[in-house]
N, C-alpha and C positions, 0 to 999 in steps of 0.2 A: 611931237609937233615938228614939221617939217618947215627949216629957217629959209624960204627961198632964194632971199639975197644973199644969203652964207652958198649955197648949188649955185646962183650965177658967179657970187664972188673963184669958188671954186673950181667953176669950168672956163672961164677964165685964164687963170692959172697953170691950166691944165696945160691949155692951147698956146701956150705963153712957154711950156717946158715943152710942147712937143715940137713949136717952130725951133726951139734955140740947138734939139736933137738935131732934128734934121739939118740943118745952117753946118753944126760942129761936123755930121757927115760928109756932105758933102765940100767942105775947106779941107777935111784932113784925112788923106790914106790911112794913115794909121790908128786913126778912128774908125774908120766907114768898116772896118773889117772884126772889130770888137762884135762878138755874139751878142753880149751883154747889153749893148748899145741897141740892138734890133729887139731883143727881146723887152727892154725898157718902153721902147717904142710901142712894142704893142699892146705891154701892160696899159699905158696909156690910155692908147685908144679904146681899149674895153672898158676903161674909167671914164671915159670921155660920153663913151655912148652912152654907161648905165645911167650917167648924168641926165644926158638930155632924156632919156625914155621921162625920168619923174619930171624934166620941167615942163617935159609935154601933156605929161598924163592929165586927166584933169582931176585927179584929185590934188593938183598944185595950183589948180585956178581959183580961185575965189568962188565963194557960193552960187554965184548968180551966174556968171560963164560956166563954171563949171557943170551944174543944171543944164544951159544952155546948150553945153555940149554932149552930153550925156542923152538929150531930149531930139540932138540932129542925129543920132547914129541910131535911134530908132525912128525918126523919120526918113532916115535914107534905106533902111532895112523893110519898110511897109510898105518904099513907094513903087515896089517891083513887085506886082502884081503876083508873082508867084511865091512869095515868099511863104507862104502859108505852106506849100507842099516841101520849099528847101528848108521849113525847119524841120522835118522828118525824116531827109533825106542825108543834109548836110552833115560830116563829123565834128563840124564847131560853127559857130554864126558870129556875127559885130553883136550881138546882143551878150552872149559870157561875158564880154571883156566889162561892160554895161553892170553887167552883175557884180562882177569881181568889182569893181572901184566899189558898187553899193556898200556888199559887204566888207571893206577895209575901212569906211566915214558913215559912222551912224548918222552924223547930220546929212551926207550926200545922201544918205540910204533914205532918211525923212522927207527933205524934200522934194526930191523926185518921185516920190511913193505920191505923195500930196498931189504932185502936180500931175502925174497922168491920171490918178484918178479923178482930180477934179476935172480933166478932160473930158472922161466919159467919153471915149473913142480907143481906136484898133491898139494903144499904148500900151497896155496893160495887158490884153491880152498875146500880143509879141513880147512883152516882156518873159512871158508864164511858158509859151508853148514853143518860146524860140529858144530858150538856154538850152544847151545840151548837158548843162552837169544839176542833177535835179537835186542832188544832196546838196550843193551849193545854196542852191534855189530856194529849198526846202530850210537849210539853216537862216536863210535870211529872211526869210518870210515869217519863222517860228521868234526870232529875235523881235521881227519889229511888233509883234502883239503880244510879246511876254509882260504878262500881268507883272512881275517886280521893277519892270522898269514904263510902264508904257501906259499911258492914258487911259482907260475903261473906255469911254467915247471915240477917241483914236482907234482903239483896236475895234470898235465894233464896225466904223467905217470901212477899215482895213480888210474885216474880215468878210462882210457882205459887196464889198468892191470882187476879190479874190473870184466869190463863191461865184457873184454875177457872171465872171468873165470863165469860169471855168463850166458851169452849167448852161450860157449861152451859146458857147463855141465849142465844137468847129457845124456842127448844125445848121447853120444861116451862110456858110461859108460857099462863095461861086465854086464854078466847076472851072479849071484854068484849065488854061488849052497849051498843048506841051509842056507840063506840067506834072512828075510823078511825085504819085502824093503814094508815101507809106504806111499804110492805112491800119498794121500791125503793130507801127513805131504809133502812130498819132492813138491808136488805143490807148497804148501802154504808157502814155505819157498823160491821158486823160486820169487812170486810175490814179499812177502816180503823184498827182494834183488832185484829186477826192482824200489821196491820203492823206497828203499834207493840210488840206484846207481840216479834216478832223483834227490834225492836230494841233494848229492852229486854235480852232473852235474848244477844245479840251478842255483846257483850264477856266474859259468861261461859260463851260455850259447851264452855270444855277441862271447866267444872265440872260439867256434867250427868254426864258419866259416869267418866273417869279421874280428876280430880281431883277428884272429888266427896264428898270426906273433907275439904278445903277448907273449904268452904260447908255442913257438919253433912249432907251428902244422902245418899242412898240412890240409887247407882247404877243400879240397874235403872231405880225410880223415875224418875229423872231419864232415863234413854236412852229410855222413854215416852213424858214430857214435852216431851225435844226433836222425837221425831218428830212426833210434834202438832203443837208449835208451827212446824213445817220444813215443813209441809203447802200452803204458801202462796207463789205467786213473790217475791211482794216480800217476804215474812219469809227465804226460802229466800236471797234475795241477799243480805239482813244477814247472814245467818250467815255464808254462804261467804264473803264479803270483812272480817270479823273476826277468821276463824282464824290468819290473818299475824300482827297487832297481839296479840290473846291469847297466840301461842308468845312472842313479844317478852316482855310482860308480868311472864309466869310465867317466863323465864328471867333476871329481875330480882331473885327472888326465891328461888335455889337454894339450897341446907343449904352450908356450908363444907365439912363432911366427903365425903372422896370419893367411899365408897360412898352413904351418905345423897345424894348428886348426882345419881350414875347409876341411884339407883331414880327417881327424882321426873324425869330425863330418859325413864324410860318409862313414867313413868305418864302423860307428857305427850303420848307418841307414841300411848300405849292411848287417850287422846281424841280426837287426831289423828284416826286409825284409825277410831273407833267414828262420830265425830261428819261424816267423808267419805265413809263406807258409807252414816250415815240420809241424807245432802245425795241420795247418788242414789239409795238405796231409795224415795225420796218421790217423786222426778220419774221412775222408772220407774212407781210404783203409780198415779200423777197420771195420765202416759198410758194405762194398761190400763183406770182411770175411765173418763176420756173416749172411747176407742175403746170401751168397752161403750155408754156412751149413744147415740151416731154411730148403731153396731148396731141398737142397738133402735129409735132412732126411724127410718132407715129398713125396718126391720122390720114396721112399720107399717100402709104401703100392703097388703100380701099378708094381711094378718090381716082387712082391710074387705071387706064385700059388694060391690065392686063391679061384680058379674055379669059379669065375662070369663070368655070360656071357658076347656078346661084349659092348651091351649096358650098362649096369653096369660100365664094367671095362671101358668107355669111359666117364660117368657121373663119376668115382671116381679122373679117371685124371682131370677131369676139374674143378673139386672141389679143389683139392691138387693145382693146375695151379693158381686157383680165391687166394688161402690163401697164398700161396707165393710171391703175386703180391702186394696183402694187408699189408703183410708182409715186404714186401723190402724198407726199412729205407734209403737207399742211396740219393733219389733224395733229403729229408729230411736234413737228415745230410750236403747234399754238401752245399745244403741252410741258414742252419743254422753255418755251420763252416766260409762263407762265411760272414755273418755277422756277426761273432764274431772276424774273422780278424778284418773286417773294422772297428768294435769300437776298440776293441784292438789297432792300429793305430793311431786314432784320439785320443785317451787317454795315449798314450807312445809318441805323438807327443807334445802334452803339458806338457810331464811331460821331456822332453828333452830340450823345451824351458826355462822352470824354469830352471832346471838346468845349460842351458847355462848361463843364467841370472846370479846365484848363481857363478859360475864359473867365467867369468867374475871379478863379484867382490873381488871375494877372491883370486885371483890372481893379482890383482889392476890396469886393463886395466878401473873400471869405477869406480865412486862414486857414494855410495849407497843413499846417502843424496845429490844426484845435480839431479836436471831435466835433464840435458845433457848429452846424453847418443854418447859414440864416434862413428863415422859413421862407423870402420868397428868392432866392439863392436855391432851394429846395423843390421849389416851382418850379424853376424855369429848368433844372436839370432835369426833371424828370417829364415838362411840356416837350422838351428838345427829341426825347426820345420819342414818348408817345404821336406826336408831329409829324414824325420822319413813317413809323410804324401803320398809323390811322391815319391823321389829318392829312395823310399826303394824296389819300384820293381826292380830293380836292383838284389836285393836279390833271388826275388820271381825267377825268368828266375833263378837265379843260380840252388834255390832249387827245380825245377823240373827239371832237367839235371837227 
């Protein structure tokens, strides 16, 4: 914790030894020519500066200036019409420096978080697209929706605010005039924020749609949400290697009573379910994309004037027709996402068992040292699997609605 009136007392001080240097300099020749004397001096003043940098920064102001300040340097950054194109272009922006104080005061980091989003304007979105250090970004973003530390309800906000402003933009965005927009940087910085927002989304994805009474959400809502956000390889691999760790999780966290148990072990399977249909509904629909595009651009050549004759230009269709066909990954894909469900399944079905197991005990419905295991103790470990294995189509029919 940073003592402020101990830094002013201090620089104070400071200014107080460097006026009495300089005074002894200049009274005495045979001072003023001391090394030692010059080089004290300027230790000084590097003390002097580093001083005032924290009493200016605003992580030394109080909550509410400080917000205040943090809330003007990205209204002074939006209010230049071009800054949309200078965050692509730029090698640093007033928005990092923004970042960095976030990330250094979890409280600063909260309540600015709160208050551009509750804005619902360009704040949030210059926050995301203006930072040029995205690991930065990306750690501070992953921090404020970690489930060990952070609200259920907080983070869902957090994380449907993100997705809004990363799937909204830069699409809606004017055309500026004198204005270079880097249109290879603003890609790669779109992916880069698909990737984080899965990561983000990761750890809660039983909540999107079965447990989404959890987190205050709106199921359908949310099985939207995640398909969006699932649309992405490298977000589509966060999810899927989180649904282990999340079944763990949420069977930390069971009702004591036994039916209250065995609803919340299917409502955990109903996510299961729902959230391993969008994993392959997206990497099938991803390949039907890409094998239309394949199509159409070699579709291409047969549409040009290239004055062949009919026989020609009826050998080049069939040619482009034979490589398209060769080309179309879908029947592949459906195949292979299909079996990746099914093990997916069989190995989140076991890993739901253990955990009932685990759960169980540490709740002290069994003893971990008795062969005797109580009969509905007996149920619900073997409901937990069965659930995850069967009952989770339940899921599947939701998540193709």
């Amino acid at each position: 914790m940073i003592d402020i009136e101990a830094l002013h007392r201090g620089r104070h001080r400071l200014t107080e030894a460097q006026n009495l240097l300089h005074r002894v300099r200049v009274t005495s020749e045979r001072v003023a020519n001391v090394a030692e004397v010059g080089r004290c001096l300027v230790a000084l003043e590097e003390v002097t500066r580093r001083v005032h940098r924290i009493l200016t920064s605003p992580l030394a102001l109080d909550p509410l200036p400080r917000n205040t300040a943090l809330t003007a340097i990205i209204d002074d950054w939006i209010a230049d019409v071009k800054w949309w194109a200078r965050s692509t272009t730029f090698d640093s922006t007033p928005i990092d420096s923004v970042v960095r104080t976030m990330a250094a005061h979890d409280p600063t980091r909260d309540a600015l978080m709160d208050s551009i989003i509750e804005r619902e304007s360009l704040h949030l979105t210059a926050l995301l697209f203006s930072t040029t250090d995205i690991s930065e970004l990306r750690d501070l973003w992953i921090r404020a929706t970690d489930p060990r530390s952070v609200n259920p309800e907080k983070a869902r906000i957090r994380i449907e605010a993100v997705a809004a402003a990363v799937f909204a933009e830069p699409n809606t965005r004017e055309v500026f005039s004198g204005a270079r927009l880097d249109v290879r940087a603003l890609a790669q910085r779109r992916s880069e924020l698909r990737e984080m927002l899965g990561s983000m989304a990761a750890p809660w994805i039983l909540y999107f749609t079965g447990l989404s009474a959890r987190w205050n959400g709106d199921p359908v809502a949310g099985r939207d949400r995640l398909r969006q956000i699932a649309d992405h390889d490298a977000a589509a691999r966060r999810l899927r290697t989180a649904l282990g760790p999340a079944i763990e999780r949420d069977f930390r966290d069971l009702p004591l009573e036994h039916e209250a148990r065995m609803t919340r072990i299917d409502q955990i399977a109903f996510a299961v379910g729902a959230s391993t249909e969008i994993l392959r509904d997206v990497d099938v629909e991803r390949a039907r994309r890409e094998t239309a595009t394949r199509a159409a651009l070699l579709s291409i050549p047969t549409h040009l004037p290239l004055g062949l004759s009919w026989p020609a230009g009826k050998a080049l269709e069939a040619v482009t027709t034979t490589l398209a066909g060769r080309m179309d990954t879908r029947q592949d894909v459906a195949e292979r996402s299909a079996r990746t469900e099914h093990h997916d399944r069989e190995r989140l079905a076991r890993v739901a068992e253990t955990s009932a197991r685990r759960a169980a005990i540490e709740d002290g419905l069994m003893n971990p040292d008795s062969a005797h295991v109580p009969a509905d103790v007996r149920v619900q470990i073997q409901h937990a699997a069965d659930a995850i294995s069967n009952a989770a189509d339940l899921g599947d029919a939701f998540a193709e609605r």
